[in-house]
C-alpha positions in Angstrom: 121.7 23.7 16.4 118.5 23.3 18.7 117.4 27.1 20.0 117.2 26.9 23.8 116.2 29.2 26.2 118.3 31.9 28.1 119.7 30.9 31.8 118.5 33.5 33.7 119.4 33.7 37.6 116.0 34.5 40.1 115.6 37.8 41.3 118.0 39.5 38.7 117.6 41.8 35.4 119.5 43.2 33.0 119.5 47.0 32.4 121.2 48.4 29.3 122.9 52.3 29.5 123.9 54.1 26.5 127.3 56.5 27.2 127.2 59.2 25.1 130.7 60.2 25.5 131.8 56.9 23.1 128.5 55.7 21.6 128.1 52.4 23.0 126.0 50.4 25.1 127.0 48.5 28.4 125.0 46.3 29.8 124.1 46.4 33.8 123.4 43.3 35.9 121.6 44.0 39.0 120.3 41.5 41.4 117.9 42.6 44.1 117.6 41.1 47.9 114.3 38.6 48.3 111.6 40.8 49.8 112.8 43.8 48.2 109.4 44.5 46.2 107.4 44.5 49.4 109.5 47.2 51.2 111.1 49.0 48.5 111.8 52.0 50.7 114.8 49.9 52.9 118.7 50.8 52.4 120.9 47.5 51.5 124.5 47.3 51.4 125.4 47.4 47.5 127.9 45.3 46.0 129.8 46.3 42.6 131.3 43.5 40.4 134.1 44.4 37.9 133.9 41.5 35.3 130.5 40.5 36.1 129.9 38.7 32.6 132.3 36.2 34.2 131.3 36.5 38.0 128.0 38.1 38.5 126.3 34.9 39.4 128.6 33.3 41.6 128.5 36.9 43.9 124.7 36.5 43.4 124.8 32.9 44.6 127.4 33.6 47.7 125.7 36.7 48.7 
């Protein structure tokens, strides 16, 4: 089987927290507005996606 890159969606990343009440690690997808790095200070509207190994890049596409 031929190794191929990751898919990876534009202007995402994947952040990784540790919970120390049952030792495991849960991975965080977070997907930023465009123009966020040149005015970092602004408030956005936050959206939170239950399931988001299944749906995180559709919401990233329709929002």
């Amino acid at each position: 089987m031929a190794n191929y890159p990751l898919a990876t969606i534009p202007g995402t990343e994947v952040r990784t927290l540790r919970s120390a009440f049952v030792d495991q690690e849960y991975s965080i997808s977070v997907a930023l507005p465009f123009g966020y790095s040149e005015n970092p200070e602004q408030t956005y509207p936050v959206i939170y996606v239950l399931d988001a190994n299944t749906y995180f890049g559709m919401v990233v596409e329709m929002a």
